[in-house]
N, C-alpha and C positions, 0 to 999 in steps of 0.2 A: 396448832389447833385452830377451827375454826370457830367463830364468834355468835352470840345468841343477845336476847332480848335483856335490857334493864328491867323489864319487869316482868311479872308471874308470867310464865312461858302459857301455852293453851297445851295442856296435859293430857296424857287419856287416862284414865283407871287404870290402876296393874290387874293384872289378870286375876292373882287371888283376891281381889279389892271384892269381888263377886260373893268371895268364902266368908267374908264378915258378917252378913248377914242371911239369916233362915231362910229368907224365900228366894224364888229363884231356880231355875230347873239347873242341876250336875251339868258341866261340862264334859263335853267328849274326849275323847284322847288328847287330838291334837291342841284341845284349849287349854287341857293341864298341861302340855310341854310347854305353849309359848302364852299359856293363858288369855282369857276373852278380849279381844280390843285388841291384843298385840300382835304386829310380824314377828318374825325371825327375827334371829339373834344378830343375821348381818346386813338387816333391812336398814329403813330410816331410822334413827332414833330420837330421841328427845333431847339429845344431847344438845349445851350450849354451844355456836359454832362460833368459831373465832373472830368473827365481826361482831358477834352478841354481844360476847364477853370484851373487846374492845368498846362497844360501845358503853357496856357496863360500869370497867370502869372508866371511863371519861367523865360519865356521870357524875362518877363520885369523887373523881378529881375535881371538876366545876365544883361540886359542893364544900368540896374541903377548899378549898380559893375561898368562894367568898366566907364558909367560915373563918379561916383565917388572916382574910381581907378584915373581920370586925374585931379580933382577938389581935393583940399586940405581940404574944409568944404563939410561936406554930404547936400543931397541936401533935403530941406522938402520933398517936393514932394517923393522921393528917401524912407524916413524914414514911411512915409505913408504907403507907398507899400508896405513896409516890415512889419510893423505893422497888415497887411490887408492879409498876408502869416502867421504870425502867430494866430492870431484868426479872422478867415475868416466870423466870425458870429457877429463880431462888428459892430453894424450899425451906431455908435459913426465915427467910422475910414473912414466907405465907404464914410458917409457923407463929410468928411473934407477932405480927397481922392479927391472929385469929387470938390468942394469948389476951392481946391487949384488948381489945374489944370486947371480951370475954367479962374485962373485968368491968366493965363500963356499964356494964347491966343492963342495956339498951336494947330490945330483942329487934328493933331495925339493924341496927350497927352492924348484929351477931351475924342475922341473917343474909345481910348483903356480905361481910367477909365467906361465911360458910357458901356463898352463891359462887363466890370467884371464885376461890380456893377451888373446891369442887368443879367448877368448871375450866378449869386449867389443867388440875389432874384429877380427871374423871374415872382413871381406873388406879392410880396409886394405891399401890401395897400396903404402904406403911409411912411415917413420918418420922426425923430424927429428933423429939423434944420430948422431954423430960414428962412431960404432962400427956402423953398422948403412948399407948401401948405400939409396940412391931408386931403387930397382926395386921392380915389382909382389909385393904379400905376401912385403914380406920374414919379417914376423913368423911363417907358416908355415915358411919354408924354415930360417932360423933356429934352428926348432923339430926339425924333421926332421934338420939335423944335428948337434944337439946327442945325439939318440937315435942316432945312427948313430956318432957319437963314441964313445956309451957301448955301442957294440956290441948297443945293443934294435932288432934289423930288426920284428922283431913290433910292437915300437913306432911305430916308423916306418911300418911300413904301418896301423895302428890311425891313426895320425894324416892320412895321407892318405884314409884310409876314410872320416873324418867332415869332411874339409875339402874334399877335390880337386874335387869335383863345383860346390860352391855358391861357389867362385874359380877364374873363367875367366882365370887371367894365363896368360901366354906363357910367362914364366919358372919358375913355377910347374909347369905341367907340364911342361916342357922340363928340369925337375929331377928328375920322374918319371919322367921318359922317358931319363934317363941312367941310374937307378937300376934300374930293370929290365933297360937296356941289359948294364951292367954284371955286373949279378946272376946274366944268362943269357949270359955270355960268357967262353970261358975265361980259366983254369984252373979259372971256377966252375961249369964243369959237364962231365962226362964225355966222352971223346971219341963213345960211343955216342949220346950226347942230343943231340951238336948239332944234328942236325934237327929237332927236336923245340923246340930252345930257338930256333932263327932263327925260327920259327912264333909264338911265343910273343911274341918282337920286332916281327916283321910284326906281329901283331894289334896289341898296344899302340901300335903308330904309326899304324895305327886308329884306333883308337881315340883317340888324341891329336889327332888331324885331324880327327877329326870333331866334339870341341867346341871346338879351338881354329883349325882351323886356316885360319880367316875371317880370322882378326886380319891386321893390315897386318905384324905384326912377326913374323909365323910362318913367313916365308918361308926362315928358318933350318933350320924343323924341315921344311920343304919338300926341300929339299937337303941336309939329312941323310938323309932316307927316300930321295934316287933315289941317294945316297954308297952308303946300305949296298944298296939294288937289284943296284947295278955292281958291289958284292964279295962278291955270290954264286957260289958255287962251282958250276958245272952238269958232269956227270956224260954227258950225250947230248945230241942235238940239240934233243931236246923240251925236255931243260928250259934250253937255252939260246933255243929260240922261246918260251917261256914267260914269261924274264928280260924279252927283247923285250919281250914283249907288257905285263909288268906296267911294267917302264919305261915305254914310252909313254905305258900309260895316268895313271901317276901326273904326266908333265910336261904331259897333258892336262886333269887336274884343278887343277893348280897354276898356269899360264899365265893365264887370265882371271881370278883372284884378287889383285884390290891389292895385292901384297905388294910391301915395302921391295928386295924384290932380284930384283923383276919382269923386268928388264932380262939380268941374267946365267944367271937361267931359261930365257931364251928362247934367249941362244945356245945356254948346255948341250945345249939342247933340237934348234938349228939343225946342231951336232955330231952331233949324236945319229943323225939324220937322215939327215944328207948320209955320214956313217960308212957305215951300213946301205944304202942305194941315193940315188945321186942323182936318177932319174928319180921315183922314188917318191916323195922327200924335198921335190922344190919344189910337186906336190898337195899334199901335208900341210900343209905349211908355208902354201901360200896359202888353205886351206881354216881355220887358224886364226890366222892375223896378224889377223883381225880383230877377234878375242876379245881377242889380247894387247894389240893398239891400242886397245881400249877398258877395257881392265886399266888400260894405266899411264897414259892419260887420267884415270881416276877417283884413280888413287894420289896425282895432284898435287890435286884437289878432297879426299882424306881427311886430306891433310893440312892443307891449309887449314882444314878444319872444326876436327880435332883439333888443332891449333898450341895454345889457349887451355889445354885439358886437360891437353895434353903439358908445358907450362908450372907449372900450379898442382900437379898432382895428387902431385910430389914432394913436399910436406910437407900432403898432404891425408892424412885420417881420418875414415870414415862418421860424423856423427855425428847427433843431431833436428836439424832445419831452425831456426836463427835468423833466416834471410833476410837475410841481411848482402850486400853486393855481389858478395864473390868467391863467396858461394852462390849468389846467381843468374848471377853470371855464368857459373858450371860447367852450371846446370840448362841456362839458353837457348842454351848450346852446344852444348850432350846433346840437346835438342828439337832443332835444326837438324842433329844429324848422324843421331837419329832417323825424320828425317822425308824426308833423301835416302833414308835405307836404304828407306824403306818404297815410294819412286817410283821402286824397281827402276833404279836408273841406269847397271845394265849390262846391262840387257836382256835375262835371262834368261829362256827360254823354258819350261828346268824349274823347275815351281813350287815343289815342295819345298825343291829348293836356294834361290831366293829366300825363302822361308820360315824356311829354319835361318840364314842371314844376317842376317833381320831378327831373330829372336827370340838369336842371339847379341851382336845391337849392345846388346840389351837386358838380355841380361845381362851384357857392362860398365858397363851405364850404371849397373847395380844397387851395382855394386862402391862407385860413388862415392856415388851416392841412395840408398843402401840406405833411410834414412828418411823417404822424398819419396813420401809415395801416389801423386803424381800420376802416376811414373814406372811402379810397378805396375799403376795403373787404366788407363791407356795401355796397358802390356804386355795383359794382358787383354784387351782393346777388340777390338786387334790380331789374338788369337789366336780371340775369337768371332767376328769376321770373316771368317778364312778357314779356319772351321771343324774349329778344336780346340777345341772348347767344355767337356772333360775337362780339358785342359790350363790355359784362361782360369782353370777353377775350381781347380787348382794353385797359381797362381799365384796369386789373389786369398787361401787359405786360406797360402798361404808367407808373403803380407804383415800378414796379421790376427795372425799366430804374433810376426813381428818386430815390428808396432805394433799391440799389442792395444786400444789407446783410439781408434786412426784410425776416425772416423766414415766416410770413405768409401770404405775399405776393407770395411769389418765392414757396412754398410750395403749395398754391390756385391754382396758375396760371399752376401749374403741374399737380396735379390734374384734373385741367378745361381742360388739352391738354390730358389724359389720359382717362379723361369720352368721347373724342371725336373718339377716338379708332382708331385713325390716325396711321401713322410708331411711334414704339416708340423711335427712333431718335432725335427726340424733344422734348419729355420727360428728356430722356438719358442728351441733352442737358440744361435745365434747370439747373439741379441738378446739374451737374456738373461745369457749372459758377457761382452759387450758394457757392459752396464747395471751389473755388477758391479764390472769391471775401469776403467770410470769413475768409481763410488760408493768403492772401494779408492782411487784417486787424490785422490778431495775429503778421504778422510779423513785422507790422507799428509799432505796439505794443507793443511790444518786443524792436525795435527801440529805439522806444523814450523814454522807460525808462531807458534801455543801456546808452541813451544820459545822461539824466535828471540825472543818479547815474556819470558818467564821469565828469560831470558841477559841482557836489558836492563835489566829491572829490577832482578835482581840485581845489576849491575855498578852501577847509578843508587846503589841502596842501600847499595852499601861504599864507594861514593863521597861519600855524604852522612855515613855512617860515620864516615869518615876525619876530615874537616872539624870534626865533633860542634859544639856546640853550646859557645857560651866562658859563663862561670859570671857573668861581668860583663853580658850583653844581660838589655835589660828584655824584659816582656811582648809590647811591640809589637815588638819586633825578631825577637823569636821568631816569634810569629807571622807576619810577611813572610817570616822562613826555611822556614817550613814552607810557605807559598802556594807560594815559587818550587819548592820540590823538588814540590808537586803539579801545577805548570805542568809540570815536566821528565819527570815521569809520565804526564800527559794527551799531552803531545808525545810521546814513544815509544807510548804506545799509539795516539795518532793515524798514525802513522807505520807500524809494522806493519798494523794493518786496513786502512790502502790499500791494501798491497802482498796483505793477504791478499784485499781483496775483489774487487779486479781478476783474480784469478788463480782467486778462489772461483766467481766469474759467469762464468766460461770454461767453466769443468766445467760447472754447474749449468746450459749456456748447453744444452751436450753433452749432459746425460743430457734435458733437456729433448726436445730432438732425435729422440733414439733409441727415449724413449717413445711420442713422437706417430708415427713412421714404423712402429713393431711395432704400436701399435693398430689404422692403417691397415693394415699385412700380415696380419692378425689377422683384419681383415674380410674381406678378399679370400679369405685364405685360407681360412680358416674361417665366421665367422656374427659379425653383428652382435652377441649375445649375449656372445660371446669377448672381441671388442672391447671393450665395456662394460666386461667384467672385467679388462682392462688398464688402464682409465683409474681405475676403484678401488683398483687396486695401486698406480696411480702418483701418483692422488693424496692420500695414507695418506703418502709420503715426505716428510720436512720439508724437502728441496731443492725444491719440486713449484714450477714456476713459473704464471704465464696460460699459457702455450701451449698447455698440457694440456685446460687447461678448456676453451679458445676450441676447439682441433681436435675434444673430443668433441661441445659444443655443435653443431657445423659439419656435423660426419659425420652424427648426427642428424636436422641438419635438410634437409640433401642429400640422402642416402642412405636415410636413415628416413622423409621425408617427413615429419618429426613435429615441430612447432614447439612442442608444448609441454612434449616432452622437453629439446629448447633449451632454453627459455626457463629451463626448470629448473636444467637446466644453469647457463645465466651465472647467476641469482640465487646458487646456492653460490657461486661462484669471486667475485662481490660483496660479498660477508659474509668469505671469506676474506681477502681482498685488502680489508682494509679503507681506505678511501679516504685514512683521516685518518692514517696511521700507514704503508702499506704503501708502502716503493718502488715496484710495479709497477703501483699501481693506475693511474696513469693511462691506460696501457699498454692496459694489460684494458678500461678504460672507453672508451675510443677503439674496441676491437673489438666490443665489448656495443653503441655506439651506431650501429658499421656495418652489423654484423646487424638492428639494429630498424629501419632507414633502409630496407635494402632486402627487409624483411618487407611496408613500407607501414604502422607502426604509429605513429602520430602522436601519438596518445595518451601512450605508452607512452614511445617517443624523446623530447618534450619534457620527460613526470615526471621523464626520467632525468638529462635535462642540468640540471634544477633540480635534486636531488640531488646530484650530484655535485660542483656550482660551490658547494652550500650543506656540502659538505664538505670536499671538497678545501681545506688550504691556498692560498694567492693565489700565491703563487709556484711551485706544481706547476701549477697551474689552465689556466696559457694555452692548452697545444694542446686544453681542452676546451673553451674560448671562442673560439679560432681556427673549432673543430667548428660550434661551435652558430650561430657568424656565417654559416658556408658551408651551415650547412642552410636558413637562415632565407632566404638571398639566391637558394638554387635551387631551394624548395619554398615561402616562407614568403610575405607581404604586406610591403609596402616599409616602413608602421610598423612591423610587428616587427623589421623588422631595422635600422631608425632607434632603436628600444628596444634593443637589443642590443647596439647599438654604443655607444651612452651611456651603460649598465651596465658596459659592459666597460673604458669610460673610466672612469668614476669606481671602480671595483674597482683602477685603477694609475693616481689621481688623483696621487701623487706621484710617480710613476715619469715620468713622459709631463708635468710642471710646465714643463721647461725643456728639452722634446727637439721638433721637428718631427716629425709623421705618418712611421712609418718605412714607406720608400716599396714596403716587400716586405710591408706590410699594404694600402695601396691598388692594390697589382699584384695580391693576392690578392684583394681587395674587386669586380675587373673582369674578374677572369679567366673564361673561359669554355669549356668540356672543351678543355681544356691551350691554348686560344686566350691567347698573353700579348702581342698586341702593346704595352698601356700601359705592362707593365714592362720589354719589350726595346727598347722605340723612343724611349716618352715620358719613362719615367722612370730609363733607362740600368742596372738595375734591377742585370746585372751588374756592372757599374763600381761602384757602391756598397754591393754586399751584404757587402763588408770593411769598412763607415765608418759613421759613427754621427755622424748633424750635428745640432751644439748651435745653440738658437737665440741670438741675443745675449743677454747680461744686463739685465732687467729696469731698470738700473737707470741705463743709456745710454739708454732710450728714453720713460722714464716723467716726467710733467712734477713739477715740485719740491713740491710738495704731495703725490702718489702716491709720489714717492720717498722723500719723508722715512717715509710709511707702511711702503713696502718697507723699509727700515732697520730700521725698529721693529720688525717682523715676525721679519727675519733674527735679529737679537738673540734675539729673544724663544724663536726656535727654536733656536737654537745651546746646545749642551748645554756647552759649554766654550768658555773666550774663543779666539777666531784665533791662530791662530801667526804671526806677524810674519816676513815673509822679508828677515829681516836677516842681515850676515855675523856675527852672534855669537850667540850663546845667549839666547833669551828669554823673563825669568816675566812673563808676564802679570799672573799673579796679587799681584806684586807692587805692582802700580801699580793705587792708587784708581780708580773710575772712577762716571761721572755716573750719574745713574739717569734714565733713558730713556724711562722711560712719563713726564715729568713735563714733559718738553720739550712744547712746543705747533708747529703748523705757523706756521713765518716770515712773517709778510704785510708784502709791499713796502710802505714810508711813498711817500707822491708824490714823485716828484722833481723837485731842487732845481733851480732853474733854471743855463744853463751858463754858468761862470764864463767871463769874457773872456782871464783871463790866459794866457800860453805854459805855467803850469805847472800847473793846471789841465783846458788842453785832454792836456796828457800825460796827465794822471790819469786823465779821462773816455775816452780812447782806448782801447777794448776790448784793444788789438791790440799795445800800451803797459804796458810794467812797468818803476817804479822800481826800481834795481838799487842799490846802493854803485858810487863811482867804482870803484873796487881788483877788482870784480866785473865793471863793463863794459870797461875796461882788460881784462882776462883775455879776455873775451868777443870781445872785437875782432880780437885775434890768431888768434883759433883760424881754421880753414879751413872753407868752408862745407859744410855739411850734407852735401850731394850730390857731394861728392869722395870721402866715406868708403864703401870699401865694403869693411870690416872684420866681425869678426862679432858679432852681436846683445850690448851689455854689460846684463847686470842694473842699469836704473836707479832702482830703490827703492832696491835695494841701496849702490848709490852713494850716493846723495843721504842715506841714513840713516847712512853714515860719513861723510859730511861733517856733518849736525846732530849728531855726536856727539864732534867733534873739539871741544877746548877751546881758547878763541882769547884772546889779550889783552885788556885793555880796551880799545877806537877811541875816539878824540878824534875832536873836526870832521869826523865824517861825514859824506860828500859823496853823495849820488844824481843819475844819471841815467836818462834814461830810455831802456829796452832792448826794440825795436831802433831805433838810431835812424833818424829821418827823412833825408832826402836833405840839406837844407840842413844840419841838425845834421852828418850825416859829412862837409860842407866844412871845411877848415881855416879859414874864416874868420869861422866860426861855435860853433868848436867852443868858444872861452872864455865866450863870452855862454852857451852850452849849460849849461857847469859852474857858473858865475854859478847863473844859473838852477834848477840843481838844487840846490846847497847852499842858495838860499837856501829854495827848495822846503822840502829836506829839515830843514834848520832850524825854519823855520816851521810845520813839519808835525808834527816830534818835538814842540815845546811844548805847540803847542795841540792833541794826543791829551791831554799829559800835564793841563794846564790840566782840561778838561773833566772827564776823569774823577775827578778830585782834586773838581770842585766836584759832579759825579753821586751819588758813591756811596764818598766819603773816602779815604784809602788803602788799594789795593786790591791785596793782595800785596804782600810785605815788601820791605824795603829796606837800601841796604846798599852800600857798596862791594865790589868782587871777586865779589858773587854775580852765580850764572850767570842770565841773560835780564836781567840790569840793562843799563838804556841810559843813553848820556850825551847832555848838553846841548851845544850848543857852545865853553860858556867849561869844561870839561873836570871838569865837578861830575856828582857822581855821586848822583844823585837820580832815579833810574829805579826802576820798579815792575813789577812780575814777575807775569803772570796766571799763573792757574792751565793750562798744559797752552800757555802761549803761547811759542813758539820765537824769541828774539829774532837777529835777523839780524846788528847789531853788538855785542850785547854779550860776555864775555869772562865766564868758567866755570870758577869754583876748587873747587863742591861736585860732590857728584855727578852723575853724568851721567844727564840721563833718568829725574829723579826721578819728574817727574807727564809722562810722553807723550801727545798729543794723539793724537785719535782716526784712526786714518791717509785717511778720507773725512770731517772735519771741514768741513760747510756751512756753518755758525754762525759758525766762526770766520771763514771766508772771506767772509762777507756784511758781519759786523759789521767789520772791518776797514775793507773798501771804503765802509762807511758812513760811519765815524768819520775816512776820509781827506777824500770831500765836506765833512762837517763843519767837518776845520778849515782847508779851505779856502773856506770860505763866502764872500759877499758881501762 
């Protein structure tokens, strides 16, 4: 909203102000519609504009300072007002604003709250407090009898001066309309005047009819006007044929009107008639029952539209557009009851009056949109339509007034002065307070997150303050105190400059905009020369974006015919927009290289795409490699563009290691002017432009020699060891670990030939694992696989709390083997099984133990109660602990997970299985 005077505005009289008093000649028609002294409804108004009411309250901020510069407690009232400078859209605040003051008894106080409020929301429907009704502008009426309280009729009509006109509510005027009533009715006016003052009445019900009296809800003020008709006093026959005649015609103007009390109109009306003659009364009557039948027809369709509005607009208040649901859902309401109005749906033959119908729906609809251009550009549209083209331009300069940064307002209303083919002076003028009052925005902007990063910092800094520094931290303790507070710094600053540059590139988006459209109006209207001169003003501005450059380039080479004033062109905005450095270059390089595309400049197009790929960063770079693939494949030779694609591979040789071909670069690769069957048919291109398919790991499908290499690799590129997805805490860095480059690739020795025995063939069974009896015991009860349809358990995780649980020492370890065979799970096989595995497992513990003791001595310590010791069968404790080796039976008094094995250990998994053949040898 814009801003207005701290003090008494310079007024004009309201129109009816004239009706107050007896003398004075009747106004004409058109002064009872917009009454004497006033324009139109979409003219200038007297409204306060947004620098008024900024300066307004400033005022009253400075006065509350130093009042409570003198007072020791801040004063409510005081904290209100400032509450009400901070979010000027709280209708929570105005209300308790106006509340408080209220009670202060102070009729300055009153009247500067009632000035803001009011001038904030000048056309507000209603208010959400306790004290205040959900009727239309209450916050006017409010006001008016708060002045009429204080016995200021001057006042009171000074306030409907500047308000009546640009709030079309019902109740609103229908409060003006008792106030005049009143005013011109005895005892307040002489017995000589009263003809003079029913004239005065009559006009203002006029005048009230004529902007309100569309509304569905003015059927009130309908039947007031034909109330007071019937208690006119007539004097002779003429002027009781006169009462007649203006009765009639007023229940003739009011019967085909929507109105709420359509129905008791018409009887009135059917009385009326049949009173006066009955022969005469049933012509009438059938010569307008169709009006009326198509009246209250439409009243059950106005309310259906309006049901939603009539709903919300009780705790609604004008405010900028957030597009939240209940905003659109009022707008797509508004547009559907706009758009019956406009398809005449009661079939009015006079056009005008279909005209003032539609252009009144639109100014309710303004009451609620007041901040909705789309509702003004519409209005407009409307009125050059049917040929008010004075009035469109009204309208369009009433909404440039209320939202002076709305680009398509300010944009329209330029246009609408340029189709008029007037000085372009005016023109010139638009755009240019346009471009101002955007640049004043960036810098608010700019402003207040300047402020918003200072308030943080400061708060950051007495909080680090506070904390201070204790006398007992060393050097390096300090030092990580200071990192983290410069982390918590970087973090608020990173934080504000999003919010700032999301909100900065909105403006900068807009003045962009507004420059390129005045250059163009510029040329039209004046000479290419002119133009040029705008684009040197605009690009001098440090907001200046590509757009600028790319539209003068453009116009140039269109309109100029002159390609080497282009070409001039883009090389500036190239060097501006430096590749390496500037956010939009890519942007720009994109439109530089469509321009040389369709110049035919081959030469020229491919220097540039080498340029730019040889500056660009790799990760800005794509859409300029996506370019250079698409030119190469619809102008180029199929080796170039076999070179182009395998540059552009190895440019994101790591990006694209472990991804499949994403299938929206081969749908582009085949595309053909916008022919895509490959990507809607072949390769579902929709269904997958959300997904991103990994191909499997390298390390499922590579044979054991390229695996062990992939290992080596990983490692070697791994900047930090793995994190272990265990349920506890894990340093890595705690635990030694082998050194990797030193390992060699495994080569199979021949193998052994196969052993005849039953425990043996268990061994060699791929398909076959020795378990502990206690182990396959457990294993046996469980229920099979394919019953559980529970949900997915973490089983590293499992399996790493179980190698981590500390178990007893096992005596007589018994293995079998897991799962077993069919004969083994008879009962009459199952002892000979266990037999067999003990003696296995027996046999097997020794002779590991035997070998290695004669290979390479003792190998890891030894010891009772340490953990990974094993025992023999006669319950001696002479077992040996590899380095990283997990023993299955033995029992854990030290700590847990001293030396961890590598969680894809092959080595150990091989040499194992070796050393079992081994001691089951021959």
């Amino acid at each position: 909203m814009e801003a207005e005077n701290v003090g008494e505005p310079d007024l004009e009289v309201l129109a009816a102000r004239g009706y107050l008093s007896a003398q004075g000649d009747p106004p004409d028609h058109a002064q009872a519609r917009h009454g004497p002294g006033h324009e139109p409804l979409h003219g200038k108004s007297a409204e306060l504009s947004h620098e008024q009411v900024a300066a307004l309250l400033t005022a009253n901020k400075k006065a509350r300072t130093i009042a409570e510069a003198k007072s020791s407690k801040p004063d409510k009232l005081a904290k209100l007002w400032l509450k009400s400078t901070k979010n000027p859209w709280d209708v929570d605040v105005w209300v308790a604003l106006l509340a408080e003051a209220q009670t202060r008894n102070d009729p300055v106080a009153i009247r500067q709250a009632y000035e803001a409020v009011t001038s904030q929301f000048p056309t507000s429907k209603s208010v959400h407090a306790a004290d205040f009704s959900h009727d239309q502008s209450r916050y006017w009426i409010a006001y008016v009898e708060f002045e009429q309280k204080q016995g200021n009729y001057e006042g009171m009509e000074s306030i409907f001066a500047k308000s009546l006109m640009k709030v079309p509510s019902v109740d609103y005027w229908r409060f003006y309309l008792n106030y005049v009533r009143r005013k011109n009715s005895p005892p307040n006016v002489a017995p000589n005047q009263v003809h003079e003052a029913r004239q005065v009445i009559t006009q203002t019900f006029e005048f009230v009819l004529a902007n309100v009296g569309y509304d569905k809800e003015a059927g009130y003020i309908w039947g007031d006007y034909v109330a007071f008709i019937k208690a006119t006093e007539t004097n002779s026959v003429y002027e009781e044929q006169q009462k007649m005649d203006s009765l009639r015609k007023a229940f003739h103007r009011a019967i085909w009107i929507p109105l709420a009390n359509i129905e008791q109109l018409w009887k009135d009306y059917d009385a009326f008639e049949n009173g006066l003659n009955k022969l005469t009364a049933k012509k009438l009557l059938s010569e307008k029952s169709a009006g009326y039948m198509t009246a209250r027809t439409a009243l059950r369709e106005v309310k259906s539209l309006l049901e939603p509005i009539d709903k919300l607009q009780k705790t609604w208040a004008a405010k900028p557009a957030s597009w939240t649901d209940k905003e659109m859902q009022i707008l797509s309401t508004w547009k559907r009851y706009l758009a019956w109005e406009r398809a005449n749906p009661l079939s009015l033959d006079d056009k005008a009056v279909w005209i003032g119908r539609v252009k009144y729906a639109y100014q309710s609809a303004l009451l609620m949109l007041r901040y909705f251009p789309e509702i003004w550009h519409d209005a407009a549209d409307f009125l050059n339509d049917v040929g008010k083209h004075d009035e469109a331009l009204a309208m369009l300069k009433a909404g440039a007034e209320i939202m002076p940064t709305s680009l398509l307002i300010n944009l329209a209303l330029a246009e609408a002065e340029e189709a008029r083919r007037k000085d372009f002076a005016a023109v010139r003028s638009i755009y240019e307070t346009l471009i101002t009052n955007l640049e004043r925005k960036l810098d608010e902007s700019n402003q207040k997150y300047d402020a918003e990063r200072e308030k943080l910092m400061s708060a950051l800094s007495k909080s680090d303050d506070g904390e201070g520094q204790q006398d007992d931290w060393d050097g390096e303790k300090r030092e990580r105190e200071r990192e983290k507070q410069k982390e918590r710094q970087r973090e608020v600053e990173t934080k504000v400059e999003e919010k700032r540059k999301k909100e900065t590139d909105e403006i900068t988006d807009a003045l962009a905009m507004a420059w390129v459209v005045y250059m163009r109006s510029t040329r039209r209207g004046q000479s290419i020369k002119d133009a040029r001169g705008v684009f040197t003003k605009a690009r001098k501005k440090p907001y200046a974006t590509y757009h600028i450059y790319v539209a003068a380039a453009l116009m140039e080479y269109y309109i100029n015919k002159d390609s080497v004033v282009a070409g001039r062109v883009f090389e500036v905005g190239y060097k501006n927009f430096n590749p390496a450095e500037h956010p939009q270059a890519v942007n720009f390089i994109l439109h530089y290289l469509d321009y040389l595309i369709n110049l035919n400049d081959d030469n020229n197009t491919r220097a540039l795409f080498e340029r730019a790929l040889s500056s660009l960063p790799s990760e800005k770079a794509k859409p300029v490699w996506a370019r250079f693939l698409a030119y190469e494949i619809d102008y180029g030779e199929l080796n170039n563009v076999l070179k182009v694609e395998k540059r552009r591979a190895e440019a994101y040789a790591k990006e694209s290691k472990h991804m499949i071909t994403s299938p929206s670069d081969i749908a582009d690769r085949w595309r053909v002017l916008g022919i895509d069957n490959i990507g809607k048919y072949e390769l579902g291109l929709a269904a997958q432009q959300q997904t991103e398919i990994q191909i499997p790991k390298a390390e499922s499908i590579l044979p054991a020699p390229a695996l062990l290499q992939a290992q080596l690799n990983k490692v070697e590129e791994r900047g930090q060891p793995r994190r272990f997805q265990s349920l506890e805490a894990f340093h890595p860095e705690r635990y030694p670990r082998p050194d990797l480059n030193k390992w060699v690739a495994y080569k199979p020795e021949p193998a052994a030939p196969q052993p005849a025995s039953a425990e043996a063939a268990l061994v060699h069974d791929p398909n076959t694992l020795m378990v502990p009896e206690a182990v396959a015991r457990f294993l046996s009860v469980l229920p099979a696989v394919t019953t559980y349809n529970g949900p997915t358990l973490p089983v590293n995780d499992i399996i790493e709390l179980f190698r981590q649980i500390p178990l007893p020492p096992a005596s007589n370890s018994k293995f079998v083997a897991w799962p077993p065979t069919a004969a083994q799970s008879s009962s009459g096989t199952r002892q000979a099984l266990d037999g067999n595995a003990r003696h296995f497992g027996e046999r097997s513990q020794a002779g590991m133990r035997e070998r290695r003791d004669d290979r390479s001595g003792v190998r890891g310590r030894t010891g009772a109660g340490q953990r990974g010791t094993r025992f023999d069968s006669s319950n001696q404790s002479r077992g040996v602990k590899r380095r990283g080796h997990d023993d299955d039976a033995g029992g854990s008094d030290g700590p847990v997970h001293v030396n961890r094995p590598p969680e894809h250990d092959i080595f150990r998994a091989r040499h194992q299985q070796k050393r079992m053949r081994e001691d089951l040898g021959p």
